[in-house]
N, C-alpha and C positions, 0 to 999 in steps of 0.2 A: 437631417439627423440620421447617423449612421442606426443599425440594428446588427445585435452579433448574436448569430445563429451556430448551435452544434448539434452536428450529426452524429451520433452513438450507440452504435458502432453504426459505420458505413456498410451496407449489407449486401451479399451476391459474393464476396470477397472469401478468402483463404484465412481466418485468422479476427481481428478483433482493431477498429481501425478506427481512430474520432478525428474529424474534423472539424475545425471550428475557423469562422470567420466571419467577418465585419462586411455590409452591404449600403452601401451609400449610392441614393440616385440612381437606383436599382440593377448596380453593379459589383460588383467584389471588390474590398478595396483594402482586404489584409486578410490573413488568415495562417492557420496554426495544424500541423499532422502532426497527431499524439499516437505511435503504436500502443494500445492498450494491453499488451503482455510479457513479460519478462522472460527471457531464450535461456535457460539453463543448462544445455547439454554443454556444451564448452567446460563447463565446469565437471560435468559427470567424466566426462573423456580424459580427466589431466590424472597421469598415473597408470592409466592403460597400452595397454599394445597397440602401436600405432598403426599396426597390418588388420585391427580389428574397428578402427575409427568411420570409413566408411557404410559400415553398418550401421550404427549410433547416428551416424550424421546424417543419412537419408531420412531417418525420423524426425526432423526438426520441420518434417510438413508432412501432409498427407497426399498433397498436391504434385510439388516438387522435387518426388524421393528420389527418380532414379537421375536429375541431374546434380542434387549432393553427393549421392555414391560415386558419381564419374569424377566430380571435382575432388574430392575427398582423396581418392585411388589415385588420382594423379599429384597431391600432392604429397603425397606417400613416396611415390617415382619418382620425382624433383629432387625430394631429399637423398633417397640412394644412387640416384641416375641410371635408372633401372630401364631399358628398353621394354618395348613391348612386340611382340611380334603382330604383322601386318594381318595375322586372319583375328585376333584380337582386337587390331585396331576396329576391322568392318566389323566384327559382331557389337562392340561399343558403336559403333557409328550407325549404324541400324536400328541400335535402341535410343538412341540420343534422337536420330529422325520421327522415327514413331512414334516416341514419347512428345515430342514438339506437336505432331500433326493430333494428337489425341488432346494434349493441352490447348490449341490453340481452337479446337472444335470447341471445347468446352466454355471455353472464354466468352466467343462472339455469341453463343447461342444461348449459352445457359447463363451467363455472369454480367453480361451488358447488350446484348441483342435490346434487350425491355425495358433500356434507357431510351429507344426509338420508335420502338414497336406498342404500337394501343391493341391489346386484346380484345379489349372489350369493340374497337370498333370491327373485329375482323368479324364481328356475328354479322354485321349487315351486308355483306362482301357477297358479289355474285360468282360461285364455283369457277362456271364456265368461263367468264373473265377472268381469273386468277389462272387456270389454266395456256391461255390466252400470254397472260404477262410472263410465268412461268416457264413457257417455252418459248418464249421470244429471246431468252435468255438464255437457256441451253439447250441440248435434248436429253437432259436424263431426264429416264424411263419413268422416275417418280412422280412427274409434275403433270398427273393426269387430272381429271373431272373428277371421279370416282374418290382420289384421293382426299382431296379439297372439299366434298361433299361431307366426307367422313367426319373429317376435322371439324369442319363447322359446327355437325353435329353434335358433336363430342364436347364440343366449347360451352352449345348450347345445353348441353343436357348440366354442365357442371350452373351453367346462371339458375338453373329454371330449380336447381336444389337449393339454392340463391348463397352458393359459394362458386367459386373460379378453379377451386383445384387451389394446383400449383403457380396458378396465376392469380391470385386471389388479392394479394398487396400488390399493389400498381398505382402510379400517379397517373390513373386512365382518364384521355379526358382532358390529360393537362394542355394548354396553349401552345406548349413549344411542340409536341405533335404534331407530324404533317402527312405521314402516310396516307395512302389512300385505303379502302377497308381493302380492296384486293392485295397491296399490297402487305400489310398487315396480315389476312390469311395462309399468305404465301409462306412469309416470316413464322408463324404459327407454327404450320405443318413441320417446313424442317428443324424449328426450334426439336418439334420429336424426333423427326427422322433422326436428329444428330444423337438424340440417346443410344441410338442403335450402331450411328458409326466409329463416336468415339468410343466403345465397347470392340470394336474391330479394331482398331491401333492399336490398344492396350493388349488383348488376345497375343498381339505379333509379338509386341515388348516381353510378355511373358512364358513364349516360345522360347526364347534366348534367355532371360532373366530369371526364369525357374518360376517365378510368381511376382503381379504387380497390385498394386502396389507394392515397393520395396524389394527391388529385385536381389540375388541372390548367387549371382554367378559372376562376381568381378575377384579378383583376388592380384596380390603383386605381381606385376608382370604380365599381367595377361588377361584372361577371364577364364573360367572354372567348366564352359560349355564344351565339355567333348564333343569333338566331329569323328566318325566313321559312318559313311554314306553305308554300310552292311549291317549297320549293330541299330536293332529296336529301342537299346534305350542311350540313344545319342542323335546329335545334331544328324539327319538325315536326309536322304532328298524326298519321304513322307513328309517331315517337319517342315522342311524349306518350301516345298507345293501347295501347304496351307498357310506358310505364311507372305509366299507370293500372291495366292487368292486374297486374302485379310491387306495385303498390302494395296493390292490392288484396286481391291473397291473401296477403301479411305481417301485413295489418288481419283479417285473417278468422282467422288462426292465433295472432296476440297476442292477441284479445278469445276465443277459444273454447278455445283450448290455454294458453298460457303463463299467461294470467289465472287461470284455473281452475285449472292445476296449484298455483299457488302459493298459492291461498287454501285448497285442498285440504291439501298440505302443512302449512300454516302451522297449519291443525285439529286437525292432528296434534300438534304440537309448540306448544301454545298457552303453556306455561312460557319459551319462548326470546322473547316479550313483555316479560318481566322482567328478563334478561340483555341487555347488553353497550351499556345508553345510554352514557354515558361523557361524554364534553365536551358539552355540552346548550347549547353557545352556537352559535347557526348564521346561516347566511349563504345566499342564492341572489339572482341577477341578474335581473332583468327580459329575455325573448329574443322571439325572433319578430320583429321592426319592420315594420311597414309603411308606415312612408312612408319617405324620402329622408333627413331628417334623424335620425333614430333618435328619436324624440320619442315615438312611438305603438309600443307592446308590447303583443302578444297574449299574453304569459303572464309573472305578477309576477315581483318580489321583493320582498324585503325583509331585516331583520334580528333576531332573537328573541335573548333573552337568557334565560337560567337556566331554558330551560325554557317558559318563561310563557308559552302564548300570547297573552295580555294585556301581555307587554312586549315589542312588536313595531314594529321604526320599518318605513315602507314606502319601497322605493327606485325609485322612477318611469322613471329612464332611468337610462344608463351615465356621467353626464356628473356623476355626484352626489359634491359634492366632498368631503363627509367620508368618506365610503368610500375615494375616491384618496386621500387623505393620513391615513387610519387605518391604511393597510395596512404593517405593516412585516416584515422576516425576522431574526430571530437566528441567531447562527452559533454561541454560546456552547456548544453540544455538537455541530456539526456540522464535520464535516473540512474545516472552510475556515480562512483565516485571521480570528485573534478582529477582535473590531471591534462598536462599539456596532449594537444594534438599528439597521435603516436601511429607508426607505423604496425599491421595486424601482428607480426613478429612479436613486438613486445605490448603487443595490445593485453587490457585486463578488461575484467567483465563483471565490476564490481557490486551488486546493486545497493541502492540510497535513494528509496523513495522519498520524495518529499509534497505530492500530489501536484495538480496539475495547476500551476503560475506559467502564466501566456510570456511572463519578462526574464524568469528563470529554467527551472528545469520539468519540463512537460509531455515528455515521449521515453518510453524503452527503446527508441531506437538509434543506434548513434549517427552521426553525423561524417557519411564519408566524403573523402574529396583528395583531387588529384591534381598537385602540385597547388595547390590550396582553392582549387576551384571546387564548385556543384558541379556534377555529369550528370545527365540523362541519359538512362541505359535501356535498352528493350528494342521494337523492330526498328521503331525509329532508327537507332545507331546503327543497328547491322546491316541494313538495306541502304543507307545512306554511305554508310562505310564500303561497300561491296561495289555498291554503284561508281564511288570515288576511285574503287581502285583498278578499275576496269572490267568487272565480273561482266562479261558479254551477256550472260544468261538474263542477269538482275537488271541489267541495262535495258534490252528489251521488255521487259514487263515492265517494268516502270515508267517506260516511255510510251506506253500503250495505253496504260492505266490512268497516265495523266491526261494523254492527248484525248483518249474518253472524256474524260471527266472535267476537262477545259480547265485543269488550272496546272499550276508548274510545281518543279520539284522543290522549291523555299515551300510548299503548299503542307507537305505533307508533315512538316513542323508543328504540328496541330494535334488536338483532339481528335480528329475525324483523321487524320493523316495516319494517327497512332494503330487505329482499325484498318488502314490501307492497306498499310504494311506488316502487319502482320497477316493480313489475309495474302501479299504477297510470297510472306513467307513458311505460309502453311503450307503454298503450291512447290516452292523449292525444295520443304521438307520431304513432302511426299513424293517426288522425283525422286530426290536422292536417297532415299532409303530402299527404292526398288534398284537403283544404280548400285549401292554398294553388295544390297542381295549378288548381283550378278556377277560380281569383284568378287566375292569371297568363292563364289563355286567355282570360277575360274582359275581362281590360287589354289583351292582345294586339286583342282583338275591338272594342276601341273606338277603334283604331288607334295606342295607344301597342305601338313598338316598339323605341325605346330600352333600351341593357344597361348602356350604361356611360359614366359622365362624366370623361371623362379630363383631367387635370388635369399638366402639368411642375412639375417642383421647383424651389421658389422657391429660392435660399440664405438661408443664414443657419444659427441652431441654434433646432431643433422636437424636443417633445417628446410622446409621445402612449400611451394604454393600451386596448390592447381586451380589452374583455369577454366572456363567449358563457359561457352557463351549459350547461355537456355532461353529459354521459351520467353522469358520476361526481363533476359537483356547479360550482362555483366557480370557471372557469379567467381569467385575466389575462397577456397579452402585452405587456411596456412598453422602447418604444423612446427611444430621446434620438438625435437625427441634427442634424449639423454638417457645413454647405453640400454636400450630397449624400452622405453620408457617416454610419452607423452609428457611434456612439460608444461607445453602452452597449446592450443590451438584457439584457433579464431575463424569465423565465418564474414565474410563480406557478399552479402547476398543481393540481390536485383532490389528489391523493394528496401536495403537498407539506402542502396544510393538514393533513390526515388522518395521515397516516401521521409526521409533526413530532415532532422528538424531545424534551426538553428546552428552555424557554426559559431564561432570564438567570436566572430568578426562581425555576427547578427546577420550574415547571409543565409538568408533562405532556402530551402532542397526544393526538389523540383513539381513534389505536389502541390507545397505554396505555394509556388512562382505561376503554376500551369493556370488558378483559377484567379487569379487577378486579373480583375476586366469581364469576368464572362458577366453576362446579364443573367440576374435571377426574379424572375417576372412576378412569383408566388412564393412570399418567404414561408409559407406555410409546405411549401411539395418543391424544395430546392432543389428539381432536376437537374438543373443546365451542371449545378457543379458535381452531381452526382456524376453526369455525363462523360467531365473530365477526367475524377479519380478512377470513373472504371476502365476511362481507357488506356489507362497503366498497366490494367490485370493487377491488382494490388494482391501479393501475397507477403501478409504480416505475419502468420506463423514460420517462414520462412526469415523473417525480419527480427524476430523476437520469438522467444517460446515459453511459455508456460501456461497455466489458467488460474483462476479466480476459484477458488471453491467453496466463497460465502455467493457468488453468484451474482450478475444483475442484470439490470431490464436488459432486453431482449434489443430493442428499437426504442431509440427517445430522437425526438427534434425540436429542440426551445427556438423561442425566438425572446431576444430581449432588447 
């Protein structure tokens, strides 16, 4: 006899997120992603100056601000065909890096790290061991005795007040746990440290961005960061020496800690390789540009189907038309008004609650899909796609990572695959954000000082879509503007592909598809499928926006 279990809201997450599914024979054997809040900026924006849209738009999270601003500003430049000048592009491509390696800390440590990790057992954990395991792994300087001691401490003194702290709600204890207490300790410690790194990314982003969250220096055509290596209050080579410092210890703590940690973990738990692929059709964008017309990409994309690496179309730039005109959204199970499949151009954002019916309409999130398929977006596609299309760099990590970890690249199609690669790809972010630092001093050095080509608005009606593949996979911002004037815009963000409830067709999105099959051992403490959604990074405020202001519980989990 089945039992249907929901989780409300799913927690550690960006936003407001239920899940709900069916468990037979003590395995998943259907199940339902309901975004629990309504996106209203779309609507706020229709009627305004669409050179002022990126601002608005980066608010649709708290999380995800500065890659709406980039999508946003580019979709701006689509519509007039606005060049951007090349010290423009690295100062965007500097914060696009940074902002990835700052998201991507925050992810495994802070947001799903302790879907793995037992706190509670790391109190019995021998320092000196942990030390021991620690540096057998790398040699940063942090993974000393003294360290590890502290921690312990510190864990203990929170039990012995007989709360955890910040660790205090835990399925500690649970069965599917396998760490060792050392290794647990270890996890512990830089669970901190990383409050302290991902605060070093962000610092950098807001060296260039004027302030982060929500940066502040993009504008058409360019970005708004004056450069004169002689003047105190501009882009400097002061400014640039602390944010080469900041850069630099984020790239030393992503390749020596976070790297490590998660191919360590992932050793652990080499079964969750098996669990939670689910919609196996993906997508990732071409990012990085380096010249003016977005023509030239330092890191791919492309398109895989069923899985295959061999069925892979490659997508060159942003300007690739069957991509823009494959993409469309369903509303057929989303709280909006019905209406056929639609391209975001003439997307509406209507809402029409009608509460939540598992056979009708159950999610604020709509239902995207390309050329009428579910995509999975995030590192999976990108590192997959990169690797496909020869990135030598991503080829070698990947092939190192696997031949570690004794299993293949179909492998990383997985839950546990999903933490691979993006720990993969924290390490390429943080390269290349010290890479482009050294591109823009160098163009500065050859006397291009140019930021921004500024361009008035013509009248008439333009329409335009930006791109920018972020931290959590696939995003697109699409405007339609009439003689200076916003008419339509629409968001297609990471977690709406992902997190999609129902199509027309009763195809499932790719959270459903992911936890079908996993084994859920304790219907009372449903880790295994916690395990899955978080290794999405689920951001629903990004997905949908608004709040509840009668308010509700906090955490509920039924079982019926």
């Amino acid at each position: 006899m089945s039992k249907r279990i929901t989780i409300d809201p799913i927690t550690r997450i960006e936003g407001h997120l239920r899940i709900d599914f069916e468990v037979d024979k003590g395995k998943v054997s259907k199940a339902w992603s309901s975004a629990q809040m309504w996106r209203g900026i779309e609507k706020i924006l229709i009627g305004r100056d669409p050179r002022d849209a990126w601002v608005f738009a980066q608010r649709f999270c708290g999380v995800c601000t500065t890659v709406h601003a980039i999508s946003s500003i580019r979709s701006l430049e689509d519509a007039y065909n606005v060049e951007v000048p090349l010290n423009a592009q690295l100062v965007r491509n500097i914060m696009i890096a940074q902002h990835s390696v700052q998201d991507h800390i925050v992810h495994f440590y802070h947001l799903s790290a302790l879907d793995w990790v037992d706190i509670v057992s790391a109190l019995s954990a021998d320092p000196k061991k942990t030390a021991q395991l620690a540096q057998s792994l790398s040699d940063w300087p942090g993974n000393s005795v003294t360290e590890f001691a502290a921690v312990k401490e510190r864990l203990t003194a929170f039990v012995q007040t007989g709360r955890l702290g910040i660790f205090d709600s835990g399925y500690w204890g649970h069965p599917a746990m396998k760490l060792s207490p050392e290794a647990n300790l270890m996890a512990a410690a830089h669970y901190l440290k990383a409050l302290d790194y991902q605060k070093k990314a962000a610092q950098a982003v807001a060296i260039l961005g004027g302030k982060n969250p929500h940066i502040q220096n993009l504008c058409m055509g360019g970005v708004a960061t004056a450069i004169n290596m002689d003047n105190e209050a501009t882009l400097n080579m002061e400014r640039i020496a602390l944010m080469r410092s900041l850069m630099t210890e984020t790239r030393d703590f992503v390749k020596k800690v976070l790297f490590n940690d998660v191919i360590a973990i992932a050793s652990f738990y080499k079964e969750w390789f098996k669990y939670g692929r689910g919609v196996d059709n993906y997508l990732a964008v071409p990012e990085f540009p380096l010249d003016a017309k977005m023509e030239k990409f330092d890191m791919r994309g492309g398109i895989i189907h069923g899985g295959n690496l061999n069925n892979f179309r490659r997508i060159d730039n942003h300007k690739d038309a069957a991509l823009i005109e494959g993409i469309t959204e369903s509303t057929k199970h989303a709280w909006y008004e019905d209406g056929k499949p639609k391209n975001p151009f003439e997307g509406e954002t209507e809402p029409e609650y009608t509460d939540f019916d598992p056979d009708g309409k159950y999610s604020w999130c709509k239902a995207p899909r390309l050329d009428g398929r579910p995509i999975q977006v995030g590192p999976v596609a990108q590192i997959l796609a990169s690797y496909v299309a020869g990135d030598e760099h991503v080829i070698s990590i990947v092939n190192s990572v696997t031949s570690k970890l004794g299993i293949t690249i179909d492998d990383l199609q997985s839950t546990m695959g999903r933490h691979v690669t993006r720990a993969i790809r924290s390490v390429i972010m943080a390269e290349k954000a010290l890479v482009y630092l050294d591109m823009l001093i160098d163009n500065i050095a050859k006397g291009d000082k140019v930021y921004a080509n500024h361009q008035e608005l013509p009248m008439g009606e333009y329409q335009g879509v930006g791109f920018h593949e972020a931290p959590r996979g696939t995003l697109s911002h699409w405007m339609v503007v009439n003689n200076g004037k916003l008419t339509n815009y629409q968001a297609v963000v990471p977690s709406t592909w992902n997190a999609s409830p129902r199509d027309e067709s009763g195809i499932a999105g790719p959270y459903e598809e992911s936890i079908l099959g996993n084994p859920v051992e304790d219907l009372e403490k449903p880790l295994e499928v916690i395990r899955t959604v978080h290794s999405f990074d689920p951001c629903i405020a990004c997905a949908v926006h608004s709040i509840d202001p009668k308010g509700k519980e906090i955490t509920k989990v039924t079982v019926r």
